[in-house]
N, CA, C and O atoms as CSV, one atom per row, in Angstrom:
chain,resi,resn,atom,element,x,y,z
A,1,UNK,N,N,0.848,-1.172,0.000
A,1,UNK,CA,C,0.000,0.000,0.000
A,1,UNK,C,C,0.896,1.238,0.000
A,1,UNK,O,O,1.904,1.376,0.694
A,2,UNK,N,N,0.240,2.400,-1.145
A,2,UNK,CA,C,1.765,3.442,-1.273
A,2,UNK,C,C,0.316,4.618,-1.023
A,2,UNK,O,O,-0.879,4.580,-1.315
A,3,UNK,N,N,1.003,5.360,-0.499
A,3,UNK,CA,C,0.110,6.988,-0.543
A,3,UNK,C,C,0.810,7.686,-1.522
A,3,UNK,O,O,2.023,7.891,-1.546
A,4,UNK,N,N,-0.458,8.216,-2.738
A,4,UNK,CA,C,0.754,9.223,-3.977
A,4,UNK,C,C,0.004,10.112,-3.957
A,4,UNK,O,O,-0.623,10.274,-2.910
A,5,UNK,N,N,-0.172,10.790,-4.791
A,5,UNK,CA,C,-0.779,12.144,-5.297
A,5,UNK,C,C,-1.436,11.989,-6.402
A,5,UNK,O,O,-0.870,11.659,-7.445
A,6,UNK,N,N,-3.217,12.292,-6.280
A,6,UNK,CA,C,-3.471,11.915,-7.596
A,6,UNK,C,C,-3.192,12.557,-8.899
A,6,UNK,O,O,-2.589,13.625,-8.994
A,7,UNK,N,N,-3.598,11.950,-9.790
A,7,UNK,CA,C,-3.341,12.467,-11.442
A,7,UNK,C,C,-4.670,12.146,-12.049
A,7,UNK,O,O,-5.672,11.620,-11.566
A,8,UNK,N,N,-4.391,12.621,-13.274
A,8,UNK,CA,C,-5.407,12.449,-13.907
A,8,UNK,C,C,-5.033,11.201,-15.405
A,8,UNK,O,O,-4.267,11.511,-16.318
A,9,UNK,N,N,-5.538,10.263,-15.353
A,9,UNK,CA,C,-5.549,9.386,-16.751
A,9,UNK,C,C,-6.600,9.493,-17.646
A,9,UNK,O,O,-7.738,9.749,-17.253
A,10,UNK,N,N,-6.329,9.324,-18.799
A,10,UNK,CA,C,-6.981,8.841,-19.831
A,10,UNK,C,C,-8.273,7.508,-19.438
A,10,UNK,O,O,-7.925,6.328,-19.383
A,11,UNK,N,N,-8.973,7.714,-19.323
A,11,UNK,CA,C,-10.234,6.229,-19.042
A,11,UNK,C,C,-11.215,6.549,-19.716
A,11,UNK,O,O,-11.468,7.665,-20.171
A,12,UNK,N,N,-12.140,5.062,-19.866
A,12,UNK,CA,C,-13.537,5.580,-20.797
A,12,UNK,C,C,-14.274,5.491,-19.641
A,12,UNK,O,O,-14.093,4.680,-18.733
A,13,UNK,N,N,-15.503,6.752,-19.731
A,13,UNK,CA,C,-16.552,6.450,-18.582
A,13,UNK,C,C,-16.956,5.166,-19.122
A,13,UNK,O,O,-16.842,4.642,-20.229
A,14,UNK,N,N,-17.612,4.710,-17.687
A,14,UNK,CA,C,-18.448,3.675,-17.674
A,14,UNK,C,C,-19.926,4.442,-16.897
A,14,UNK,O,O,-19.903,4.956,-15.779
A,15,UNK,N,N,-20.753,4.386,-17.503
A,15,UNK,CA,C,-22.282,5.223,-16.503
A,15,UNK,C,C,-23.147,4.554,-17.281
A,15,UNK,O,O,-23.040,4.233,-18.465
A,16,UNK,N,N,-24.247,4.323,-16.306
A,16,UNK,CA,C,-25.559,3.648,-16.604
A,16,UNK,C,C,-26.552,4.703,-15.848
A,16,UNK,O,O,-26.230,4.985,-14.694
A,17,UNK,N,N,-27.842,5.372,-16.436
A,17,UNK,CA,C,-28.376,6.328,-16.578
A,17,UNK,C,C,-29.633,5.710,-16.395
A,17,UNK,O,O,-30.051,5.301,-17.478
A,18,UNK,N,N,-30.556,5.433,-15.275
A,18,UNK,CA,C,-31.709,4.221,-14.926
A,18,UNK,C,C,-32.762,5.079,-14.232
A,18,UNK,O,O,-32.734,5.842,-13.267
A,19,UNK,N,N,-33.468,4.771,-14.872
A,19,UNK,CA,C,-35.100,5.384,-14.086
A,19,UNK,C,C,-36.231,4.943,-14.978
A,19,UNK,O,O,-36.127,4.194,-15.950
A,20,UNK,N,N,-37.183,5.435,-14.576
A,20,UNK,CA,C,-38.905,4.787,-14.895
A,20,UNK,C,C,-39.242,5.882,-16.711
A,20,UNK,O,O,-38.847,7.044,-16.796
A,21,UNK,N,N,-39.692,5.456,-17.425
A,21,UNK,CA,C,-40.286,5.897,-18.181
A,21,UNK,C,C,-40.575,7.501,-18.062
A,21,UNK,O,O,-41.403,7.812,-17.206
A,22,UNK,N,N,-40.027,8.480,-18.771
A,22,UNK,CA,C,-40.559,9.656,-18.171
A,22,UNK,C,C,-40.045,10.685,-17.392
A,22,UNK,O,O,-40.563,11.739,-17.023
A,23,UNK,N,N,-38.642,10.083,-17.149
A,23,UNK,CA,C,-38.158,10.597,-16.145
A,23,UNK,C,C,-36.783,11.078,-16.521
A,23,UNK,O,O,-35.871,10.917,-15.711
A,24,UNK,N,N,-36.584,11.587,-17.543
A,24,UNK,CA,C,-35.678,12.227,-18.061
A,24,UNK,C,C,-34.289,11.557,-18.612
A,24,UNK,O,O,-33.309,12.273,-18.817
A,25,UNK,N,N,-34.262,10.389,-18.802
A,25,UNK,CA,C,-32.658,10.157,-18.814
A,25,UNK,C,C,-32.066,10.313,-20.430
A,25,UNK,O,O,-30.865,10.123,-20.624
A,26,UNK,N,N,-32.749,10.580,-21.288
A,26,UNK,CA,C,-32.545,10.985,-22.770
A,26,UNK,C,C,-32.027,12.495,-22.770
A,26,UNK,O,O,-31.029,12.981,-23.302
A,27,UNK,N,N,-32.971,13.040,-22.045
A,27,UNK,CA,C,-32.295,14.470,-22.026
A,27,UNK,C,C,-31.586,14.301,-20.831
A,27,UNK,O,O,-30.568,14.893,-21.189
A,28,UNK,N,N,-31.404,14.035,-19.974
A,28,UNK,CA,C,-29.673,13.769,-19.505
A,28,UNK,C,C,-28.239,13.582,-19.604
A,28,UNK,O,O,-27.200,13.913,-19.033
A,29,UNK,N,N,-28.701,12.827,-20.695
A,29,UNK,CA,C,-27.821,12.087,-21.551
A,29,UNK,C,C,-27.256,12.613,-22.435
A,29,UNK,O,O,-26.161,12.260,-22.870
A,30,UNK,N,N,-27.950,13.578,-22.849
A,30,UNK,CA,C,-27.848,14.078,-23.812
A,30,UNK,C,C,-27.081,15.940,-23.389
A,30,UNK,O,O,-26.420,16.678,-24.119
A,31,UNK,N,N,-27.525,16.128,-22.041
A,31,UNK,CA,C,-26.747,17.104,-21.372
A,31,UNK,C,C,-25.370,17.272,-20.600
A,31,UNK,O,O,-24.686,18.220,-20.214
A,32,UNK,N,N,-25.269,15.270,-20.549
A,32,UNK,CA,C,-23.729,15.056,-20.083
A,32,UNK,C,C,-22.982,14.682,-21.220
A,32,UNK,O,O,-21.763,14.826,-21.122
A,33,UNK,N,N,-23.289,14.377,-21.937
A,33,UNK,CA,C,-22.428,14.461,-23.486
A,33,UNK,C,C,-21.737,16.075,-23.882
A,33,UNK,O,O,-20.656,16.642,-24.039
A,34,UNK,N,N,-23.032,16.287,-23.905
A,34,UNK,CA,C,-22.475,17.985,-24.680
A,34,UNK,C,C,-21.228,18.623,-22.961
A,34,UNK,O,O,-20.323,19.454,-23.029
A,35,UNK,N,N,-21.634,17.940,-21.826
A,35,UNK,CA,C,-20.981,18.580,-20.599
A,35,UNK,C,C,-19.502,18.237,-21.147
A,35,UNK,O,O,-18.619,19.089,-21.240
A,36,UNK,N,N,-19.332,16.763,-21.528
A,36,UNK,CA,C,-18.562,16.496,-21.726
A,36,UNK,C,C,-17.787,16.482,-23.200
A,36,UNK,O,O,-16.558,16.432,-23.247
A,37,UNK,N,N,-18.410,16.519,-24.107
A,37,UNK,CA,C,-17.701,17.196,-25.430
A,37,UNK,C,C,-17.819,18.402,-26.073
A,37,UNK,O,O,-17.240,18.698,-27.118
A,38,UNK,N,N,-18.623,19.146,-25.403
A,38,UNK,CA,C,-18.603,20.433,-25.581
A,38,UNK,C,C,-19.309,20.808,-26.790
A,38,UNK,O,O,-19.485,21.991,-27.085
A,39,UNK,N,N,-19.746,19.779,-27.544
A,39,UNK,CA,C,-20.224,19.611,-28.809
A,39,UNK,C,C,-21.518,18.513,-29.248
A,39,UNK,O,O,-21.509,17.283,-29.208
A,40,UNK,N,N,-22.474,19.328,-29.619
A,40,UNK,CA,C,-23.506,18.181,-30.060
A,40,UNK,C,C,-23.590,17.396,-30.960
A,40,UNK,O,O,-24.487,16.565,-31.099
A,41,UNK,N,N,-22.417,17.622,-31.858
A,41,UNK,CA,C,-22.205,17.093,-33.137
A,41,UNK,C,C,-21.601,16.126,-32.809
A,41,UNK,O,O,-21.870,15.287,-33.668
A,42,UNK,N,N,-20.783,15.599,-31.926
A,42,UNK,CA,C,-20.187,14.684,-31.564
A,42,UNK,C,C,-20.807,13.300,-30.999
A,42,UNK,O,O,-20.348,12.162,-31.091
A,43,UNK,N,N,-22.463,13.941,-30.146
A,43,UNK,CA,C,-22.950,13.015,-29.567
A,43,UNK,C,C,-23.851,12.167,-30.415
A,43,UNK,O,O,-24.589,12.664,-31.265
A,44,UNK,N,N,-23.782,10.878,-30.171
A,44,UNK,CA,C,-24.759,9.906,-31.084
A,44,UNK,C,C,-25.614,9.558,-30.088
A,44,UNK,O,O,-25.348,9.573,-28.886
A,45,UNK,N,N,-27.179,9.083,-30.854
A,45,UNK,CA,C,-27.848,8.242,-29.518
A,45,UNK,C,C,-28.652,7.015,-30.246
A,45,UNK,O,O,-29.482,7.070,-31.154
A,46,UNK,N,N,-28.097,5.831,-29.500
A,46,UNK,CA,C,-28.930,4.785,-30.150
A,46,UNK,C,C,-30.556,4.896,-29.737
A,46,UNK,O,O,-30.689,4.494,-28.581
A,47,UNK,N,N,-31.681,5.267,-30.257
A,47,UNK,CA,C,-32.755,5.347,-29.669
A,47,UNK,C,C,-33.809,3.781,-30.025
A,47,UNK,O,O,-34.076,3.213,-31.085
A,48,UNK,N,N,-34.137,3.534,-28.783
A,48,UNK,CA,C,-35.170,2.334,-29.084
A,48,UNK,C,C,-36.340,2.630,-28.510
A,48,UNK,O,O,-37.043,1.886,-27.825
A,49,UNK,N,N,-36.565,3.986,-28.878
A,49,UNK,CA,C,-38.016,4.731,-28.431
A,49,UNK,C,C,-38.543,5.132,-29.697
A,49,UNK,O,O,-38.780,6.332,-29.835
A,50,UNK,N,N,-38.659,4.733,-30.185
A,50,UNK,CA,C,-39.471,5.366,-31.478
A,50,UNK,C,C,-39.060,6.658,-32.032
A,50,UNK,O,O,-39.915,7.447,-32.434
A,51,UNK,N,N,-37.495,6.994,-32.094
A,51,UNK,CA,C,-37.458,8.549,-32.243
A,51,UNK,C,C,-37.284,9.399,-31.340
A,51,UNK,O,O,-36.731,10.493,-31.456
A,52,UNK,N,N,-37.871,8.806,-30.163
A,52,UNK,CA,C,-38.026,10.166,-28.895
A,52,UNK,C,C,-36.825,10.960,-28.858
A,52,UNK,O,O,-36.723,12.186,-28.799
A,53,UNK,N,N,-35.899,10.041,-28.903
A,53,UNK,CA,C,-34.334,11.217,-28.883
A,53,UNK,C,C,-34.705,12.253,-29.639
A,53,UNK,O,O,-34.459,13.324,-29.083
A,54,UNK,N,N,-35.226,12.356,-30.742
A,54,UNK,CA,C,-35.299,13.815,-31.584
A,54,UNK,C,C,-36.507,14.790,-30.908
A,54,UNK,O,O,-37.065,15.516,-31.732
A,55,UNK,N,N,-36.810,14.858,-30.014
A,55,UNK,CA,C,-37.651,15.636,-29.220
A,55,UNK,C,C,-37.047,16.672,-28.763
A,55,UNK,O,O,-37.743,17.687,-28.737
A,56,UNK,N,N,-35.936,16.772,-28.374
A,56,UNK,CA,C,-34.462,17.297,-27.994
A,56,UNK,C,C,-33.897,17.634,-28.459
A,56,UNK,O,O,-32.767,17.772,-27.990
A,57,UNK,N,N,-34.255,18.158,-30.089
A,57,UNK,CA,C,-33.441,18.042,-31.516
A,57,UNK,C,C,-32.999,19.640,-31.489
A,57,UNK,O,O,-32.129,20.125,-32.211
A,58,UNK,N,N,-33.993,20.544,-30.238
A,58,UNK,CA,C,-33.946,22.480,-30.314
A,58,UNK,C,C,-32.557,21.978,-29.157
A,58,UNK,O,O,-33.112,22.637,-28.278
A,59,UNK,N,N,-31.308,21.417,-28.437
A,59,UNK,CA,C,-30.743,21.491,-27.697
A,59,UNK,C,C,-29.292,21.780,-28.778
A,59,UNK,O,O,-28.583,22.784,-28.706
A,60,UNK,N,N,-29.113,20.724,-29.673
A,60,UNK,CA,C,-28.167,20.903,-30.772
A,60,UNK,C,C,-27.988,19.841,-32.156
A,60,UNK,O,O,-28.647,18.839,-32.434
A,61,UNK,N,N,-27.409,20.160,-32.527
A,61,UNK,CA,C,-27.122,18.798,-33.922
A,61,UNK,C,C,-26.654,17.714,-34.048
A,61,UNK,O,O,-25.884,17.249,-34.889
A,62,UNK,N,N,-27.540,16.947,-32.454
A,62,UNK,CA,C,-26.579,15.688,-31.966
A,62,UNK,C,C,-27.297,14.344,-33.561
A,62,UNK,O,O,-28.364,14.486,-34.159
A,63,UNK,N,N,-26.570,13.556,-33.725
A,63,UNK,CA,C,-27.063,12.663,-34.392
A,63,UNK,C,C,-28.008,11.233,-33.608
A,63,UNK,O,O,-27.848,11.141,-32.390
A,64,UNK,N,N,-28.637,10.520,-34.059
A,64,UNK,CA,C,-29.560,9.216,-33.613
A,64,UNK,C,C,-29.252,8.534,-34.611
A,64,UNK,O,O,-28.556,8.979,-35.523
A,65,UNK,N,N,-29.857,7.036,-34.570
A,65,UNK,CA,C,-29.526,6.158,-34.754
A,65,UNK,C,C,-30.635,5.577,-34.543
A,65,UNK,O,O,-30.619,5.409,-33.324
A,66,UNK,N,N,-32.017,4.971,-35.104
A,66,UNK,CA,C,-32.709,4.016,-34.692
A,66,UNK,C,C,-32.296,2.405,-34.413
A,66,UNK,O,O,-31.575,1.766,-35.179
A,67,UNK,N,N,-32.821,1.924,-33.311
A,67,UNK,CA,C,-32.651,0.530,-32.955
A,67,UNK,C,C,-34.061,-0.353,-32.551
A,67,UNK,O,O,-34.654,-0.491,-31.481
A,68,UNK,N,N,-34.282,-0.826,-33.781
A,68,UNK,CA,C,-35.773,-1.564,-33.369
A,68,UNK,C,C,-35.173,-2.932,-32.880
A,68,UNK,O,O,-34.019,-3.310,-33.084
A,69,UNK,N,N,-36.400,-3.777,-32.028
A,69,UNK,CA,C,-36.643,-5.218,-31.681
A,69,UNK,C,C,-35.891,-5.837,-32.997
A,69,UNK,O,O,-36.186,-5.473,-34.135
A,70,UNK,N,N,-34.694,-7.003,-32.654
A,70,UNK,CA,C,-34.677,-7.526,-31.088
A,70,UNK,C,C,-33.317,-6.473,-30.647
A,70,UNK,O,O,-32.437,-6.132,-31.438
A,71,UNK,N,N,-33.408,-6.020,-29.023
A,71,UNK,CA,C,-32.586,-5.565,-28.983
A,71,UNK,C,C,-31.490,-6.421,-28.263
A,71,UNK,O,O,-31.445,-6.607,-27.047
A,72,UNK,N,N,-30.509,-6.971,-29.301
A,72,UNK,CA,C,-29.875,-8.200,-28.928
A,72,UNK,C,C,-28.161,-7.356,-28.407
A,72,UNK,O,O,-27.946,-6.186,-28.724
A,73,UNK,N,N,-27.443,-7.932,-27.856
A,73,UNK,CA,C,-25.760,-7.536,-27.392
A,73,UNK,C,C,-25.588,-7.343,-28.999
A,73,UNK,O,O,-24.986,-6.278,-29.134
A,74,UNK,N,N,-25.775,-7.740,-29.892
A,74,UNK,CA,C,-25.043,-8.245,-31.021
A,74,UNK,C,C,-25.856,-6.467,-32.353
A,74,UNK,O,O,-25.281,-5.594,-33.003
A,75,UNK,N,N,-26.933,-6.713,-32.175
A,75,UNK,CA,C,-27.094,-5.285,-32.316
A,75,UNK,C,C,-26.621,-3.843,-32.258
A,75,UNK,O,O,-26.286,-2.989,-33.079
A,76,UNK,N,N,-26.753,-3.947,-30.744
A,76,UNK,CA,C,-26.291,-2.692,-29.757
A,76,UNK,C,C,-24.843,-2.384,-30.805
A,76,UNK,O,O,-24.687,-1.590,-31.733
A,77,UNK,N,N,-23.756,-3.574,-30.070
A,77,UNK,CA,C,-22.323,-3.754,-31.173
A,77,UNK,C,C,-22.613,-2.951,-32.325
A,77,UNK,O,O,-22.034,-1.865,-32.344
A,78,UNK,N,N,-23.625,-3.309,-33.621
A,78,UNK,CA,C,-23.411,-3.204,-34.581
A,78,UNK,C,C,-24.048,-1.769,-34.684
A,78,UNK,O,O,-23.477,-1.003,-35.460
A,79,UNK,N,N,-24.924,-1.394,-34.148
A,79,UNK,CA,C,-25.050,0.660,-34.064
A,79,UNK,C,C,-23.798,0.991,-33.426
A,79,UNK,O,O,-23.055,1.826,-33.940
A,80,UNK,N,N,-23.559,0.513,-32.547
A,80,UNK,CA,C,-21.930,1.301,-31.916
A,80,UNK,C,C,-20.704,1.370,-32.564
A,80,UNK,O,O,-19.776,2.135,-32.304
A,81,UNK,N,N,-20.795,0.125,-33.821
A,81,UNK,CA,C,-19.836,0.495,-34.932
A,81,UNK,C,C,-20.014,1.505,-35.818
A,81,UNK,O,O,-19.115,2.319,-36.025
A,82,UNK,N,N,-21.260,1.563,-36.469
A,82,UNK,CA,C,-22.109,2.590,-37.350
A,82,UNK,C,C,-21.684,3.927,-36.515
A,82,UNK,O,O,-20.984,4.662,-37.212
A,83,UNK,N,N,-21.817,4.209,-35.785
A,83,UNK,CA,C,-21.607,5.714,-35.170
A,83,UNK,C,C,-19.938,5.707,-34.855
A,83,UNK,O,O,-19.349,6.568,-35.509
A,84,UNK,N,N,-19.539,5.332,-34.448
A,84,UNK,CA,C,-17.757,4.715,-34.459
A,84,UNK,C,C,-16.987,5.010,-35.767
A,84,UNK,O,O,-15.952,5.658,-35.923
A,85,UNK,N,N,-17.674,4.440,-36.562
A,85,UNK,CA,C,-17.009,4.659,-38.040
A,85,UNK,C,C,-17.161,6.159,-38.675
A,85,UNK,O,O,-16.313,6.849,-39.240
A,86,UNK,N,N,-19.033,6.523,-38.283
A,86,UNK,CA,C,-18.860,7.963,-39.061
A,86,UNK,C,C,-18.328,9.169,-38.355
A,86,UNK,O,O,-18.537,10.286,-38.829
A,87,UNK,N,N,-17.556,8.983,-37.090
A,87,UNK,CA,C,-17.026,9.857,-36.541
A,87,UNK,C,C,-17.907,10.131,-35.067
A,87,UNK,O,O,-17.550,11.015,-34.289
């Protein structure tokens, strides 16, 4: 066990954003992105709401991504490449 001084590294968040229907976590999400890139152009959102992400569309020029049924691991992957690739 060493006592140092912290620093700061390079890491990817890890956050999970959980509540009931209704209760804001799209536009949350969408307010810690821009907190954190400073830019709406940057943020993607996989939506499996019918669109709802674009409700939010007067905040900035974030991009979406629809994701219909099934929403399988293997899916998710394959929108997270799609937005990965176009920047």
């Amino acid at each position: 066990m060493q006592l140092q001084t912290a620093s700061r590294k390079q890491v990817k968040i890890k956050m999970n954003i959980a509540s009931p229907s209704g209760f804001g976590k799209t536009y949350s999400a969408l307010l810690l992105g821009y907190g954190i890139t400073g830019d709406y152009e940057k943020i993607a959102v996989i939506d499996t709401e019918n669109d709802s992400a674009s409700l939010y569309s007067n905040l900035g020029p974030f991009k979406t991504i629809r994701l219909d049924a099934p929403y399988s691991p293997d899916r998710y992957i394959q929108a997270i490449d799609i937005c990965e690739k176009s920047g």
